[in-house]
C-alpha positions in Angstrom: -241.8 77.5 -80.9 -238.8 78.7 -78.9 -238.1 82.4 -78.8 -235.2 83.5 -80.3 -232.9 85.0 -78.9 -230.4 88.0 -80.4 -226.4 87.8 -79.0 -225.7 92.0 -78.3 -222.9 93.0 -77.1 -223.9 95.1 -73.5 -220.8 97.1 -73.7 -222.1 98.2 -77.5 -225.6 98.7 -76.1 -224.4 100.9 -73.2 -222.1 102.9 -75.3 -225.4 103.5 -78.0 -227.7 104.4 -74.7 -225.5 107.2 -73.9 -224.2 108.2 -77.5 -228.2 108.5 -77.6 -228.7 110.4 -74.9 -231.0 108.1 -73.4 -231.6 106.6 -69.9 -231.9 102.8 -69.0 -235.4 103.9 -68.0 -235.7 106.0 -71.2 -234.8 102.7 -73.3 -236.8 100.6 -70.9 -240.2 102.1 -71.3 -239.5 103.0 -75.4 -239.0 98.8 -75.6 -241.2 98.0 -73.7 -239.8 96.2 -70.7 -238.5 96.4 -67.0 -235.2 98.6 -66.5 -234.1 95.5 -64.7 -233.9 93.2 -68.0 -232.1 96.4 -69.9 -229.8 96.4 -67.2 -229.2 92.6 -67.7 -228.7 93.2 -71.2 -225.8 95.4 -70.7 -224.4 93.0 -68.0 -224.6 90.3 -70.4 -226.5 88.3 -68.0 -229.9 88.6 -70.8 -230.7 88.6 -74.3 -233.4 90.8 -76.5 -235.5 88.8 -78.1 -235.9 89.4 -81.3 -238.8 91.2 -81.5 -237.5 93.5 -78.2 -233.7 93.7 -80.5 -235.5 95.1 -83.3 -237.4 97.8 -81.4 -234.1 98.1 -79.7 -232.2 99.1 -83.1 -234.8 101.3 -83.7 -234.9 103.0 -80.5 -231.1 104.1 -80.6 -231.5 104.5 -84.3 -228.3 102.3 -85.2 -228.0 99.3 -87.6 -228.4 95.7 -87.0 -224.8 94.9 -87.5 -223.1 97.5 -84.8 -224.3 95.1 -81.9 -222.7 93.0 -82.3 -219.4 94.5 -82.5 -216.7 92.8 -80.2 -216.8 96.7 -78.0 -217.8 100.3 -78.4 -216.1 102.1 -81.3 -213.3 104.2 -79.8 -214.1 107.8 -78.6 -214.8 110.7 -81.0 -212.2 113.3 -81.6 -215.0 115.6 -82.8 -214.4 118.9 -80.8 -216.5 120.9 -82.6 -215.7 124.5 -82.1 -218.4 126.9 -82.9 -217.1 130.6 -84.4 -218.7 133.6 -83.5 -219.9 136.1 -86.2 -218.0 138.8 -86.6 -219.3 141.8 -84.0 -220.6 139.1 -81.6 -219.1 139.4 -78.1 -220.8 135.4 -77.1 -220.2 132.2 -79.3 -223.3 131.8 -82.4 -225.7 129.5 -81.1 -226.3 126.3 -84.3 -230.3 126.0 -84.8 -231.5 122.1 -84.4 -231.1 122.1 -88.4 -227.0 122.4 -87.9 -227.0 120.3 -84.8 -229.3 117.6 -86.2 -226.5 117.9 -89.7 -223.4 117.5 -87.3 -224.6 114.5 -85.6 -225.5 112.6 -88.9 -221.8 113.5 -90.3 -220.5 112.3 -86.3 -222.7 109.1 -86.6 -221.3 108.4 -90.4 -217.6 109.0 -89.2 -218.2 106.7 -86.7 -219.2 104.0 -89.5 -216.6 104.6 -91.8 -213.9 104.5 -89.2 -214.8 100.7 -88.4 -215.6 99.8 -92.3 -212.0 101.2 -92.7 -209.7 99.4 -90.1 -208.1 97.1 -92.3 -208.1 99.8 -95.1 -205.2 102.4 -96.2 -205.4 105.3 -94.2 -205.8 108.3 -96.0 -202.7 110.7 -96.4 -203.8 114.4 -96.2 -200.7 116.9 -96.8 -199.6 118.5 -93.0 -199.4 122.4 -92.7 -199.4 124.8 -90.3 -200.6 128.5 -89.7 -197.5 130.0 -90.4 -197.1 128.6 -93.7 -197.7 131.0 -96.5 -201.2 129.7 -98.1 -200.1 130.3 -101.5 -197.5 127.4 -101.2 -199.8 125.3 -99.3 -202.3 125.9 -101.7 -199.6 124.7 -104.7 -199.1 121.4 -102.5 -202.9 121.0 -102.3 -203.0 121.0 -105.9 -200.5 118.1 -106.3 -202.5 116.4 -104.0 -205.7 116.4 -105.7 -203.7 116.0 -109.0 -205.8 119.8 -110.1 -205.1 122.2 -112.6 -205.9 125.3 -113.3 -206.8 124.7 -117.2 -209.1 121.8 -116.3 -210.6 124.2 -113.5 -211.6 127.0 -116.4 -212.3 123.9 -119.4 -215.0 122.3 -117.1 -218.6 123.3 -117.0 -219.9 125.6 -114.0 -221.6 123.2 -112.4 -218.6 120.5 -112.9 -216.3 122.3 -110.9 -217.7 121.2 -107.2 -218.3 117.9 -108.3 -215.1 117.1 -110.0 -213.3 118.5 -106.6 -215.6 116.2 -104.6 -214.8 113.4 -106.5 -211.0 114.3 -105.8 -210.9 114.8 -102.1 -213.2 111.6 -101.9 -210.7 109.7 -104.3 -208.2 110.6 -101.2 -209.8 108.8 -98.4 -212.1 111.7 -96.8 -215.9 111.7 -96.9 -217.4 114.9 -98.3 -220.5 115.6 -97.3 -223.2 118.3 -98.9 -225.8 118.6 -95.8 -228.5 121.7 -95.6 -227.1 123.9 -92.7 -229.3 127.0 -91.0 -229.2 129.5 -94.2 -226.8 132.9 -93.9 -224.8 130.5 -90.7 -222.1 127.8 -91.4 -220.7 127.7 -94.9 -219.3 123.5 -93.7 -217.4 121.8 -91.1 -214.9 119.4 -91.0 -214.2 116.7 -88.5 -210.7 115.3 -88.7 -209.5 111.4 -88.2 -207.0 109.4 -88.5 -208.9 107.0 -90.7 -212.4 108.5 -91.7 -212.2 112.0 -92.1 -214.9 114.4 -92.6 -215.9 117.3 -94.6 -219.1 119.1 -95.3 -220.6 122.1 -97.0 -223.5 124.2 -96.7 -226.0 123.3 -99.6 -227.9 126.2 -99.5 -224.7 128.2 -100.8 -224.8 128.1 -104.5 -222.3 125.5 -106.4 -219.4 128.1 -107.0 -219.2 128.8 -102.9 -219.5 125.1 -102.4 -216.1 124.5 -104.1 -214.6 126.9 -101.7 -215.8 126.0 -99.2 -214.8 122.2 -99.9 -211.4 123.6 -100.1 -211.8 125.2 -97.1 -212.5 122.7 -95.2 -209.8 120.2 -96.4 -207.4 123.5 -95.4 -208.3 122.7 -91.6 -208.1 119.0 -92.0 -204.2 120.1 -93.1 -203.5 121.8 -89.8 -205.5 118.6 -88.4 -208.1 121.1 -86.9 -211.7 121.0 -86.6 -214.2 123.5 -86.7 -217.8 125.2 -87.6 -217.1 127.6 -90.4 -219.2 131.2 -89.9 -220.5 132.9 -93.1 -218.5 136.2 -91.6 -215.1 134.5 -89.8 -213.3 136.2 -87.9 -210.1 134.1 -86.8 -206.8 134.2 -87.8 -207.1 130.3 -88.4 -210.7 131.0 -91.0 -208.7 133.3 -92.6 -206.1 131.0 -93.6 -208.2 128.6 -94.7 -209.6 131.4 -97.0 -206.4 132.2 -98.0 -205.6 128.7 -99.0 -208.7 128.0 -100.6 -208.5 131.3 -102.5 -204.9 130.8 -104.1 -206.1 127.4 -104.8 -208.8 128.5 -107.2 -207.5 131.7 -108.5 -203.7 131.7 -108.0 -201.6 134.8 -108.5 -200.1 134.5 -111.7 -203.7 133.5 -113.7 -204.9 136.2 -112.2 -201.6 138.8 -113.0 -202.1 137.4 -116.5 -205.6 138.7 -116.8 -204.9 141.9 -115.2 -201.9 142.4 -117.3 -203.8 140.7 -121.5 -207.7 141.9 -120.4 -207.3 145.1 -118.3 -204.4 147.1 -119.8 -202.4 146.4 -116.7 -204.6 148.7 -114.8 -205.9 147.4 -110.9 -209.2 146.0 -111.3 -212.2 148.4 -110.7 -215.6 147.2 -112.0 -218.2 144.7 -111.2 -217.7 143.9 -114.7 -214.2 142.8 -114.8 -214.8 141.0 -111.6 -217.4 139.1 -113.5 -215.2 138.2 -116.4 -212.7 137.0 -114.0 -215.2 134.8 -112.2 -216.5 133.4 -115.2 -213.4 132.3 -116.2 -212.2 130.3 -113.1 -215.7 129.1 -112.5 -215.4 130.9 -108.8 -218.0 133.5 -107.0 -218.0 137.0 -107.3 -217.4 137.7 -103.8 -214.4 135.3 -103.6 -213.0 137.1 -106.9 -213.4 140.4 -105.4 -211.7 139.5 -102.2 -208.8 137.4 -104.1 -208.5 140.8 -106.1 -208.1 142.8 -103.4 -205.6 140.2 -101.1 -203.1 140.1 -103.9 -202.7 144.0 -104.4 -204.7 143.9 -107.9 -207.6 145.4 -107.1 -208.9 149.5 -106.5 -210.0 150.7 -103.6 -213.4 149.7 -102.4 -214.0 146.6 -105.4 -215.1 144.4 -102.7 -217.6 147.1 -101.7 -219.1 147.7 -105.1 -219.1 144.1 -106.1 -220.8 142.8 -102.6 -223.5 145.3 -103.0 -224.4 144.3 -106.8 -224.2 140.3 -106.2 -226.7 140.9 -103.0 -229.1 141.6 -105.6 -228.5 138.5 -107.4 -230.3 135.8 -106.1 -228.6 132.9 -104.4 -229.7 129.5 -105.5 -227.9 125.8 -104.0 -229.5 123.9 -106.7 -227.6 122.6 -109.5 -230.3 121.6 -112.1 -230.2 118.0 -113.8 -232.7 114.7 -113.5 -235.7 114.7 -111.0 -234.4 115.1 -107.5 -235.6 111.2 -106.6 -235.0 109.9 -103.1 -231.9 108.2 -104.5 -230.2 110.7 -106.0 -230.7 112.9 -103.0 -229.0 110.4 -100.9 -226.4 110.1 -103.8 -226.0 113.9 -103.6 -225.7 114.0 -99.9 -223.4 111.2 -98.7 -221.6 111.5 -101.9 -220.0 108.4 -104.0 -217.1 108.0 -101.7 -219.2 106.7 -99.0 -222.4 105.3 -100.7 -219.9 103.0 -102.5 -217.9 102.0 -99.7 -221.3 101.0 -98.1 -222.0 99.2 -101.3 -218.9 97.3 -101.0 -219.9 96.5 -97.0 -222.8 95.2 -97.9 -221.3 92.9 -100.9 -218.1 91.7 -98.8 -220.8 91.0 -96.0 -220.0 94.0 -93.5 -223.4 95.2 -93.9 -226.1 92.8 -94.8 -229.1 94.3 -97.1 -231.4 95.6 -94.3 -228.5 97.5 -92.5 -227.9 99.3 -95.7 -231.5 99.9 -96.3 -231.8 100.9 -92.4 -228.8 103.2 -92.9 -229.6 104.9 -95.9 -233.3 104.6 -94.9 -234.1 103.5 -98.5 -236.5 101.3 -99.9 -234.9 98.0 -101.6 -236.3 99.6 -104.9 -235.0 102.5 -104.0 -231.5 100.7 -102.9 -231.5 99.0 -106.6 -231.8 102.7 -108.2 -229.0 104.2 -106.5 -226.6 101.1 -107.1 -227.5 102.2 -110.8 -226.8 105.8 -110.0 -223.1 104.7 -108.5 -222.6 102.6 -111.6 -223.4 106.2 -113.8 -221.3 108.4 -112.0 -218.2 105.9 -112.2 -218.4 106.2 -116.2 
């Protein structure tokens, strides 16, 4: 029986090689054959077999179907900028955990930006730094069609997810990856057609709506960054801002200070509390917002960071059985599970690349199309 032989692109294989990190020796002896015939490959001169293609795939951890792309996808814009801690003269070093978390969201930007050449791009509201945040804010809020009565209606836990769903119904992929704990609260990785987002699952689900706004406040100014748990640039302070008067916005919380507290500046954990209840947002982000807008007494942030420190910090968000499904659901989010659904149906993506991709069983596959189908009703 003849062997068969697998059509590759070699400019697609070279590109992989280095995106990898890898040497043609490195691939050679990983395969399982001469640097000479990977060389060929590339060239265009050879072809894998199929059983060589496979290991191949596997190798450089890509799917079946990006090999035969016509060339390489086109550069990255991804910058990534880390931020140094406040009091740290050098930049903060990301642990293999946030490194390993960046590359997957690199890798899936990559995918999404040639699933959605022939789609709409998205259209993400342009600011700048000198733009006062509470108006960009208001615009943000147009933009993701949000209110401020739905924000304090919804459940605590509903709050992240129905922003999520949102900033995913715009175009941009928003991701919830575990980054190195008391380090980055997200990142965000602008493009032209697949942007990125992502946030920090070990911060519990009231920080993670923040921090989703944060991050869609630097794909405004079109910039890209690592987000510190202590920033310390004008351009992280901002994106507070902006996230801030998103969530609590001046006059709800004038109203409160003025009906609840007798029109007297905020001093106690307590009030914080209330406050934070009521817009489903965390105590420290109350506190702060408190303070920024003049409404606060001296030393609230103090007193309310001290008490909440005692509070333990948990990312979970109860619910179902955390199967290997849902996790994936959780992680990669509808936005782009869905779009990969819709690959693999149009014929983008056949069945093993998506299994490959989401490294899913076919059972597995089969549950989380009926997760996708749940969290559409």
């Amino acid at each position: 029986m003849p062997t068969v032989l697998v059509p590759i692109t070699g400019s697609v294989l070279a590109w992989a090689i280095s995106e990898a990190g890898l040497s043609i020796a490195d691939v050679a002896n990983e395969v399982g054959v001469s640097q000479t015939l990977v060389a060929d490959w590339i060239a265009g001169t050879a072809q894998p077999s199929k059983t060589k293609f496979d290991q191949l795939r596997k190798t450089l951890d890509r799917p079946e179907s990006f090999f035969f792309l016509a060339a390489p996808p086109p550069p990255s814009v991804s910058t990534t900028r880390f931020r140094s801690h406040s009091g740290r003269t050098g930049p903060h070093t990301p642990t293999p955990e946030d490194l390993k978390a960046i590359k997957l969201a690199q890798n899936l930007q990559r995918l999404m930006r040639w699933l959605g050449q022939e789609h709409e791009r998205p259209v993400i509201p342009r600011a700048s730094i000198g733009d006062p945040p509470e108006v960009v804010a208001e615009d943000a809020r147009k933009w993701l069609a949000w209110s401020t009565r739905e924000q304090i209606s919804a459940k605590d836990n509903e709050v992240a997810k129905l922003l999520r769903g949102r900033i995913e119904a715009q175009g941009i992929t928003a991701l919830n990856l575990t980054l190195s704990e008391d380090g980055f609260r997200g990142f965000s990785l602008p493009d032209a057609i697949a942007p990125v987002i992502a946030v920090n699952t070990r911060d519990d689900i009231r920080a993670r709506s923040f921090s989703y706004l944060h991050e869609c406040s630097h794909l405004m100014l079109g910039d890209e960054s690592i987000c510190d748990a202590l920033p310390e640039s004008g351009t992280e302070r901002w994106c507070d801002s902006v996230a801030a008067a998103f969530l609590m916005p001046r006059r709800v919380l004038a109203g409160y200070v003025d009906r609840r507290f007798r029109r007297q500046k905020v001093d106690s954990f307590e009030q914080v509390r209330w406050a934070a209840n009521q817009l489903n947002v965390s105590l420290r982000a109350m506190a702060l917002r408190f303070e920024s807008v003049g409404m606060a007494a001296p030393g609230l942030y103090g007193k309310v960071n001290k008490i909440a420190s005692t509070i333990s910090r948990g990312g979970g968000i109860g619910g179902p059985p955390q199967t290997r499904a849902r996790r994936k659901l959780q992680r990669y989010g509808a936005g782009v599970v869905g779009r990969l659904m819709v690959a693999e149906e149009e014929g983008e993506l056949d069945k093993a690349d998506l299994t490959d991709l989401l490294n899913l069983s076919r059972a597995e596959l089969k549950e989380l199309r009926g997760l996708l189908d749940e969290s559409a009703q």
